[in-house]
N, CA, C and O atoms as CSV, one atom per row, in Angstrom:
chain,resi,resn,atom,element,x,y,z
A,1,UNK,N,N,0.828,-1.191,0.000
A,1,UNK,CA,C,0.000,0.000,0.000
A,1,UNK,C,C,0.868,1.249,0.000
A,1,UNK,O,O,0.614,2.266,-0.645
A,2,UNK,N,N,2.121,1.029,0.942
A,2,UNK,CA,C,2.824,2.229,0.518
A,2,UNK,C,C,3.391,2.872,-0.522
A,2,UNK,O,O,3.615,4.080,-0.612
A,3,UNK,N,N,3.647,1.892,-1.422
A,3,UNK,CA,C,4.118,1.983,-2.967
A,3,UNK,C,C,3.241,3.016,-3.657
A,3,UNK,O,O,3.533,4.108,-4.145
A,4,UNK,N,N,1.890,2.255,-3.547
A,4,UNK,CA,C,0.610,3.362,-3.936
A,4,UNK,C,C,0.327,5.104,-3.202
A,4,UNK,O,O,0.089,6.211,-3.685
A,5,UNK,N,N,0.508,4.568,-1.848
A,5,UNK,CA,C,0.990,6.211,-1.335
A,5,UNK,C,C,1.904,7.059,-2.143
A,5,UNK,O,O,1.559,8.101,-2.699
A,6,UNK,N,N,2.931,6.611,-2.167
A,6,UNK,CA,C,4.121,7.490,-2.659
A,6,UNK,C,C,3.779,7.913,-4.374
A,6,UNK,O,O,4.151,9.009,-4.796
A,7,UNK,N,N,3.307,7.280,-4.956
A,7,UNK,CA,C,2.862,7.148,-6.597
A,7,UNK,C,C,2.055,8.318,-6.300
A,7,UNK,O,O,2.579,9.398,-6.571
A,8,UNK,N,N,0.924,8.330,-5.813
A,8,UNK,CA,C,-0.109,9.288,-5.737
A,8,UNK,C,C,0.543,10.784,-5.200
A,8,UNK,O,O,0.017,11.887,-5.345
A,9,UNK,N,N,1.726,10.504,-4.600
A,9,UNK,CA,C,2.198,11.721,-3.777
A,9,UNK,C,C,3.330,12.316,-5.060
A,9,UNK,O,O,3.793,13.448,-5.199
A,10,UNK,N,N,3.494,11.361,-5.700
A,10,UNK,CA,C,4.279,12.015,-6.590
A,10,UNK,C,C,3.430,12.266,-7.831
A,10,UNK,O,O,3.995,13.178,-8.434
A,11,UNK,N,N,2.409,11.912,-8.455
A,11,UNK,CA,C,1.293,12.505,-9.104
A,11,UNK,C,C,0.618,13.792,-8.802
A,11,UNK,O,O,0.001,14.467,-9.626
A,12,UNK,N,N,0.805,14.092,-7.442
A,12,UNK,CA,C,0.133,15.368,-6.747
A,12,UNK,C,C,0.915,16.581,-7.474
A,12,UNK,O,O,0.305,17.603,-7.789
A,13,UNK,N,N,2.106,16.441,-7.691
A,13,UNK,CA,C,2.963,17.831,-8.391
A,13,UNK,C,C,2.798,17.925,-9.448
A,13,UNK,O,O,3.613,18.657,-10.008
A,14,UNK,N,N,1.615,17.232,-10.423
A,14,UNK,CA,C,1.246,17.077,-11.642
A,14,UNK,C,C,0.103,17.892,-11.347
A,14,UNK,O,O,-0.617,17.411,-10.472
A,15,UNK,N,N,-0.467,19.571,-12.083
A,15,UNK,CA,C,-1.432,20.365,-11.476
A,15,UNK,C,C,-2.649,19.567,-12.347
A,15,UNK,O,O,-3.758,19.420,-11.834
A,16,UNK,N,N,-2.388,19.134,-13.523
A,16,UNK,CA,C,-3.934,18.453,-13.833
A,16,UNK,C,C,-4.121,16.631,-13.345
A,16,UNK,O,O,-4.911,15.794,-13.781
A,17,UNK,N,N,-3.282,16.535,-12.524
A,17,UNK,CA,C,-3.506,15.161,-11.891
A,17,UNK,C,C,-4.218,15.505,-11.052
A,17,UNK,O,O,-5.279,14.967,-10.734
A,18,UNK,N,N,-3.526,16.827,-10.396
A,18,UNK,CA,C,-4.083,17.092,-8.876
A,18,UNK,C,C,-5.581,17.654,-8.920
A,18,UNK,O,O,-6.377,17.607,-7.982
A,19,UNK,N,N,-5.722,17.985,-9.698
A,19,UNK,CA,C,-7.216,18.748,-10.527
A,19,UNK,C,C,-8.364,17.542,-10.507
A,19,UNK,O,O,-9.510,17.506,-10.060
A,20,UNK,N,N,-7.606,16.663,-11.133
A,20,UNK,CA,C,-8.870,15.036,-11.227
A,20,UNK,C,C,-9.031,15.163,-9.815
A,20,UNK,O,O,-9.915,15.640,-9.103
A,21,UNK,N,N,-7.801,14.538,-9.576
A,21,UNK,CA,C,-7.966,13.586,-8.477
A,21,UNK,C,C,-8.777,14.307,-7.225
A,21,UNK,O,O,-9.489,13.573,-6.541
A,22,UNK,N,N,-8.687,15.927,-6.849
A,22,UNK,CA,C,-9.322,16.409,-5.916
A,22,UNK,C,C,-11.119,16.323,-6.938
A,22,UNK,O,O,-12.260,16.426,-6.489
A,23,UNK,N,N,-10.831,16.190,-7.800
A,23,UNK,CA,C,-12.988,16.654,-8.393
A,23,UNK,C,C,-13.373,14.888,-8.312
A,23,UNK,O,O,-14.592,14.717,-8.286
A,24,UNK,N,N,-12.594,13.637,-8.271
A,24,UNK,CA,C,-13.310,12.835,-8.018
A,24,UNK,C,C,-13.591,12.487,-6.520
A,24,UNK,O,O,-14.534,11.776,-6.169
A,25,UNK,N,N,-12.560,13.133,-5.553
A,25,UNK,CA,C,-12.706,12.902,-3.984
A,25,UNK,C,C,-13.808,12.354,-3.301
A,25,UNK,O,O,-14.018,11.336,-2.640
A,26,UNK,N,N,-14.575,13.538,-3.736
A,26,UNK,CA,C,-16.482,12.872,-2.838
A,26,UNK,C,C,-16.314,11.888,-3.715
A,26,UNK,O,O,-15.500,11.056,-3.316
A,27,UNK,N,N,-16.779,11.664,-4.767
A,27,UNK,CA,C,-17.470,10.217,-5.090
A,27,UNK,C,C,-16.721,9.263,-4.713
A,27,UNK,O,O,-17.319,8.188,-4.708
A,28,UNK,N,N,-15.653,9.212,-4.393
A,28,UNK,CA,C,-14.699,8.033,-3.882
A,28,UNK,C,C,-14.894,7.866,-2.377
A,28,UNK,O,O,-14.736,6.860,-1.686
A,29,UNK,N,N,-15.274,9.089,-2.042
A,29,UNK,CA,C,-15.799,9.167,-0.394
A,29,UNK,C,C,-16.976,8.571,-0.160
A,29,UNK,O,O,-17.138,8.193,1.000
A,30,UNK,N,N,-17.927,8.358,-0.991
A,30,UNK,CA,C,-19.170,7.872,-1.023
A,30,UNK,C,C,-18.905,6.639,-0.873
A,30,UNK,O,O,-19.017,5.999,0.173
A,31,UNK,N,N,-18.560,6.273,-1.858
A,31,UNK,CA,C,-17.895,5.130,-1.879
A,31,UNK,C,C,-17.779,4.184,-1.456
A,31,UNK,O,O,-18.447,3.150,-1.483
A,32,UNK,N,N,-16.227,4.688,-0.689
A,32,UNK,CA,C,-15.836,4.025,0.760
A,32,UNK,C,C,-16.873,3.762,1.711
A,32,UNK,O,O,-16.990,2.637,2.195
A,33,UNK,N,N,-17.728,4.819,2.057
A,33,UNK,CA,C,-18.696,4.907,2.691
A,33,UNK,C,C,-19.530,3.530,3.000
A,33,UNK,O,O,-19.857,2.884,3.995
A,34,UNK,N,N,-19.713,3.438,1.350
A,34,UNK,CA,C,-20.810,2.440,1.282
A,34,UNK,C,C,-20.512,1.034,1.539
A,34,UNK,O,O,-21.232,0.244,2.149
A,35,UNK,N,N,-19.132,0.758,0.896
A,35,UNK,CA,C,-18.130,-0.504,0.860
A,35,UNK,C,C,-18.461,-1.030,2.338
A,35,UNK,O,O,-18.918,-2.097,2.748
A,36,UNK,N,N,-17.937,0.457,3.139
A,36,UNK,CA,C,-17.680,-0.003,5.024
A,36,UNK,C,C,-18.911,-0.052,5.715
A,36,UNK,O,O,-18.830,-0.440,6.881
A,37,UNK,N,N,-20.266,0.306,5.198
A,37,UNK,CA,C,-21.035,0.586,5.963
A,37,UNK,C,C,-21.978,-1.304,5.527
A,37,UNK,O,O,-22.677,-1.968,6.292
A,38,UNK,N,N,-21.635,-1.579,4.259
A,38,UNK,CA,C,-22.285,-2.732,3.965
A,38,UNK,C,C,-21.326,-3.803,3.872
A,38,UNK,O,O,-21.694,-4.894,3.435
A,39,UNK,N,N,-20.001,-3.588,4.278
A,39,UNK,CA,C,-19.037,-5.007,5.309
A,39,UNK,C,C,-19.296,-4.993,6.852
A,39,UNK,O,O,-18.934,-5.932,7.562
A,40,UNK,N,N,-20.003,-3.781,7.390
A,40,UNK,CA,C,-20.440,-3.937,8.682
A,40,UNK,C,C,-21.380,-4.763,8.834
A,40,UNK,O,O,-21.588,-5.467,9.823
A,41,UNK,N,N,-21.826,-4.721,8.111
A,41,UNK,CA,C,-22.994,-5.285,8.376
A,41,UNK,C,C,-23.142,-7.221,7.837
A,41,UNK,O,O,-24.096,-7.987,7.701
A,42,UNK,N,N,-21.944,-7.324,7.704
A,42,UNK,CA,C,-21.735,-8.735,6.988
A,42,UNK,C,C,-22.445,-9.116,5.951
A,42,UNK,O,O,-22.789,-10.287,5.791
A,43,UNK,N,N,-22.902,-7.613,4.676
A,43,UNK,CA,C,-23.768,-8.080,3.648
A,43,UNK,C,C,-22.905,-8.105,2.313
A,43,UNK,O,O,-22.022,-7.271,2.115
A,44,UNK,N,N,-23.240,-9.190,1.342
A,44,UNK,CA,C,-22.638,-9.128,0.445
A,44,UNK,C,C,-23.393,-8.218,-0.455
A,44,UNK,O,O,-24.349,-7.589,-0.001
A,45,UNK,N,N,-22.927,-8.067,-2.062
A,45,UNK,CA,C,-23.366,-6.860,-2.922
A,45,UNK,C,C,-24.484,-7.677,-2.827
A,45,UNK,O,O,-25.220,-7.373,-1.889
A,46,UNK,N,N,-24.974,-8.959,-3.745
A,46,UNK,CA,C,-25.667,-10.068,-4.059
A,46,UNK,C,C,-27.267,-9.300,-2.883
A,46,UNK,O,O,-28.303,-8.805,-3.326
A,47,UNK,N,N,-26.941,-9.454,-1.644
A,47,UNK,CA,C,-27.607,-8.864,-0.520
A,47,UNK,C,C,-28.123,-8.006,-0.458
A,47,UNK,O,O,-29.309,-8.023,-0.131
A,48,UNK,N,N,-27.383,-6.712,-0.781
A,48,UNK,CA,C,-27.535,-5.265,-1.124
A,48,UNK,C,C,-28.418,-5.173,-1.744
A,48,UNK,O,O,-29.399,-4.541,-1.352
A,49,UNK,N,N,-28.364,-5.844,-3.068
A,49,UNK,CA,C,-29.101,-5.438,-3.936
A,49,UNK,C,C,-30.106,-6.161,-4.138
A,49,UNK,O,O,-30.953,-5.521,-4.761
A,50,UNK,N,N,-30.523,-7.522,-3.838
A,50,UNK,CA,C,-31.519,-7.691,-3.544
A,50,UNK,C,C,-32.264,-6.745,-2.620
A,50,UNK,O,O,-33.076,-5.922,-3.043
A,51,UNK,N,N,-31.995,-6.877,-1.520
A,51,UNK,CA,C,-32.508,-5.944,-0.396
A,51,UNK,C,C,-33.106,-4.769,-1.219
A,51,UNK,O,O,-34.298,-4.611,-0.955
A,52,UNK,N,N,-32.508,-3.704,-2.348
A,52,UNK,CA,C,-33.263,-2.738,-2.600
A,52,UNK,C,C,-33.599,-2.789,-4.235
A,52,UNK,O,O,-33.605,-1.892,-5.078
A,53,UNK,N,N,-33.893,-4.303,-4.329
A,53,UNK,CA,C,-34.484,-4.478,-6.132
A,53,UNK,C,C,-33.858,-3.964,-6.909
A,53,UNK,O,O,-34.462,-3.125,-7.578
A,54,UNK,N,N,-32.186,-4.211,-7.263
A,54,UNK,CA,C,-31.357,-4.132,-8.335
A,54,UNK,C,C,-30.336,-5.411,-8.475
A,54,UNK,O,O,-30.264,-6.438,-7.801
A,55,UNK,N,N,-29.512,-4.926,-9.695
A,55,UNK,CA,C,-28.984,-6.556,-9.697
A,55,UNK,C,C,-27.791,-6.186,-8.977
A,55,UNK,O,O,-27.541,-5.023,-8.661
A,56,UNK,N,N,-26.982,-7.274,-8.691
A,56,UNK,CA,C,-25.513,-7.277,-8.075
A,56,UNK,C,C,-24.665,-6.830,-8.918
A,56,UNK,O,O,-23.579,-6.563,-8.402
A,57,UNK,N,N,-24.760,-6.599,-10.286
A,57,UNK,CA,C,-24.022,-6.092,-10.836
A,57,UNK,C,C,-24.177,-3.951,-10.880
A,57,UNK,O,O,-23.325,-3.256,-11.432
A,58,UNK,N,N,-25.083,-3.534,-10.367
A,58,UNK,CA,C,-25.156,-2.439,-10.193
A,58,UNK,C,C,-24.211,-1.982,-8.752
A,58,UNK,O,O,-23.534,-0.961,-8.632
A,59,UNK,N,N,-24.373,-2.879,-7.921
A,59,UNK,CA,C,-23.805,-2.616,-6.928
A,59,UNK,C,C,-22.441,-2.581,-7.103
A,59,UNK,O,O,-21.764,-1.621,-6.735
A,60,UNK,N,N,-21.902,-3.749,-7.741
A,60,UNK,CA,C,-20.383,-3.763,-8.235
A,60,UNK,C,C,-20.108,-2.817,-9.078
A,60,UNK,O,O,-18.885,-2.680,-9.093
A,61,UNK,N,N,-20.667,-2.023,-9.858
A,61,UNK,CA,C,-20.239,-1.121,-11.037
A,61,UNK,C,C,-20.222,0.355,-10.003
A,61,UNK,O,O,-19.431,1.277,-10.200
A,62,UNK,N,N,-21.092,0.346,-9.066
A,62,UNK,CA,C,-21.342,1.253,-8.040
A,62,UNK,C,C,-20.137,0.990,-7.254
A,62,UNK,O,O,-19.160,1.456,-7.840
A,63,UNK,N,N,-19.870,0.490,-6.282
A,63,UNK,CA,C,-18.388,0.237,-5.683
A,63,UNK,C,C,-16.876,0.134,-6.195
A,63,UNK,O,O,-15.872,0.192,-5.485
A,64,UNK,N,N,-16.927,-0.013,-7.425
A,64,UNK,CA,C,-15.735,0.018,-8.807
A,64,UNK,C,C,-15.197,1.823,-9.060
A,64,UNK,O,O,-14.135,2.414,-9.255
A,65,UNK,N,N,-16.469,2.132,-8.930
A,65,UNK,CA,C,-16.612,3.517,-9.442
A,65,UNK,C,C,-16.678,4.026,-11.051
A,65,UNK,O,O,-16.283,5.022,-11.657
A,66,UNK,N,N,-17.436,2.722,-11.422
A,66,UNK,CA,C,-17.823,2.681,-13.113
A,66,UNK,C,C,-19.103,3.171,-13.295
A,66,UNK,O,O,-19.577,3.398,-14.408
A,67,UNK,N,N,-19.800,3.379,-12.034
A,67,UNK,CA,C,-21.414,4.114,-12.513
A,67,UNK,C,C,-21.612,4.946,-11.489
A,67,UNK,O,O,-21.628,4.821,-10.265
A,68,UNK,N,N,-21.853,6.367,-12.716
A,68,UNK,CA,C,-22.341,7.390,-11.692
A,68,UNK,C,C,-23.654,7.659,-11.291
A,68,UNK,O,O,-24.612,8.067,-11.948
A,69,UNK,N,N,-23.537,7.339,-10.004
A,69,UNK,CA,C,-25.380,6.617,-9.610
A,69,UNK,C,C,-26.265,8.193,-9.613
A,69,UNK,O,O,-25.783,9.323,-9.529
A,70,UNK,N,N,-27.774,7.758,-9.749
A,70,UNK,CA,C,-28.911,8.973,-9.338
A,70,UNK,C,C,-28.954,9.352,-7.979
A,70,UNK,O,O,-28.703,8.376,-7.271
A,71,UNK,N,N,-29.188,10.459,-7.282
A,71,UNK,CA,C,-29.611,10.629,-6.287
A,71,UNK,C,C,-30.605,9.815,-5.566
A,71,UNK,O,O,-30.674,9.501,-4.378
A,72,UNK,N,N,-31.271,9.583,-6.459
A,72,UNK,CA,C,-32.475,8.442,-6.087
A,72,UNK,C,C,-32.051,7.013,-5.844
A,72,UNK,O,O,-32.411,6.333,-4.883
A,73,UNK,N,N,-31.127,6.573,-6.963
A,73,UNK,CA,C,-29.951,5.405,-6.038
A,73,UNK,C,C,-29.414,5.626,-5.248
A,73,UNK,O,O,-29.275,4.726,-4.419
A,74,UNK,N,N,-28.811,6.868,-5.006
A,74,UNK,CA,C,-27.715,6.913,-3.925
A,74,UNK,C,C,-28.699,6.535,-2.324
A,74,UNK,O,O,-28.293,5.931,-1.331
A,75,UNK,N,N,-29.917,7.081,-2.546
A,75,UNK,CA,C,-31.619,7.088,-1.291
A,75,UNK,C,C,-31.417,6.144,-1.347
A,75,UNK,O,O,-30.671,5.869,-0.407
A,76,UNK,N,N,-31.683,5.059,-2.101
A,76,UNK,CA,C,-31.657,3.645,-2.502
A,76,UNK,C,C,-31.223,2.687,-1.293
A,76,UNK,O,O,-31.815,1.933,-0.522
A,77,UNK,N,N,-29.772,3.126,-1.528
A,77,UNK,CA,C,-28.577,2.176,-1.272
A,77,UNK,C,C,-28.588,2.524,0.358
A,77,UNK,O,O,-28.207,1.679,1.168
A,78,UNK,N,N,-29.095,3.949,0.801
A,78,UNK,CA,C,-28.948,4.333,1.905
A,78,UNK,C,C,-29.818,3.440,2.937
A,78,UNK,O,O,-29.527,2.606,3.794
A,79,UNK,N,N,-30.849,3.925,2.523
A,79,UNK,CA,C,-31.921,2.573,2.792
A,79,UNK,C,C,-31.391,1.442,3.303
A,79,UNK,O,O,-31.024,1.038,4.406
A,80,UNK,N,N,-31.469,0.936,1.895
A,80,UNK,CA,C,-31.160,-0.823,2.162
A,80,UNK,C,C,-29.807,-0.814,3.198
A,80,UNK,O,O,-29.527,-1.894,3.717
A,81,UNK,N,N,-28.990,0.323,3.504
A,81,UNK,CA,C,-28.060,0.227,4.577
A,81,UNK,C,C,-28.785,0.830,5.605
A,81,UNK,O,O,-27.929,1.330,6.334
A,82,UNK,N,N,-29.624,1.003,5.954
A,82,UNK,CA,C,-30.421,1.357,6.991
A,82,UNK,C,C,-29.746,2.707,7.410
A,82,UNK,O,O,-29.767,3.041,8.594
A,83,UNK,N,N,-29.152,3.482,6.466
A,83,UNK,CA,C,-28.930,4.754,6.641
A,83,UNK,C,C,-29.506,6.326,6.183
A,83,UNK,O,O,-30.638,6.458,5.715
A,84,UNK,N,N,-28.660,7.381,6.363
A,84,UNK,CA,C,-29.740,8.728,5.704
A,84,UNK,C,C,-28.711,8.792,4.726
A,84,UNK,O,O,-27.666,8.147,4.819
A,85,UNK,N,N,-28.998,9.586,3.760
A,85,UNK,CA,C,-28.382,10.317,3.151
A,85,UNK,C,C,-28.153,11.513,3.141
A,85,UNK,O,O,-29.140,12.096,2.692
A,86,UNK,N,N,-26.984,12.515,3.526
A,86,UNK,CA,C,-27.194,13.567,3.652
A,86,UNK,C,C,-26.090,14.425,2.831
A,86,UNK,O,O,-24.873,14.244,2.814
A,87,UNK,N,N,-26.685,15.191,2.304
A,87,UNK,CA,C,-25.856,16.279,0.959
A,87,UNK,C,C,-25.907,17.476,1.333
A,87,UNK,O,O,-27.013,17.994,1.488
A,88,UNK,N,N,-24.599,18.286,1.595
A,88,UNK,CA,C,-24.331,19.433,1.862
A,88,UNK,C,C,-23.223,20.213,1.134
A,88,UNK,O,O,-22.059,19.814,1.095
A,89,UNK,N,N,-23.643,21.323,0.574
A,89,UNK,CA,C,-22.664,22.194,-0.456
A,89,UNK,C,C,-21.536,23.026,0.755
A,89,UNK,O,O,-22.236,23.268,1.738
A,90,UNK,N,N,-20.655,23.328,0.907
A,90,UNK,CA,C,-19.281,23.728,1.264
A,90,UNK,C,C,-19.010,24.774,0.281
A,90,UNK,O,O,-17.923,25.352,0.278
């Protein structure tokens, strides 16, 4: 993992690396979010998404960071994690 630290730290002095990489942040924060909040809970995607009537492959394309979900998925997913969703501009 440290290998990957240092790569990214040396990508940072690149100003349009650093440009991506800070505009994808939240969604990678979401993310994580979701990954940790639905291994707490000992559920697999398969689970997930049953639980809120989609296939397992949405969930995986959702955790990959290959689909940029609706607000109304993002409610979705919150749900079926028995959580809120909450969105605030900064």
């Amino acid at each position: 993992m440290r290998a990957f630290e240092d790569f990214i730290k040396n990508q940072m002095e690149d100003p349009e690396f650093r440009e991506e990489y800070e505009a994808l942040a939240p969604r990678y924060a979401v993310i994580r979010q979701i990954i940790r909040e639905r291994m707490a809970r000992n559920m697999s995607q398969k689970e997930l998404a049953e639980k809120i009537g989609v296939t397992q492959s949405n969930i995986s394309r959702l955790e990959s960071g290959s689909y940029n979900p609706s607000l109304a998925f993002l409610q979705k997913v919150a749900k079926g994690l028995e959580k809120e969703l909450h969105i605030d501009l900064r």
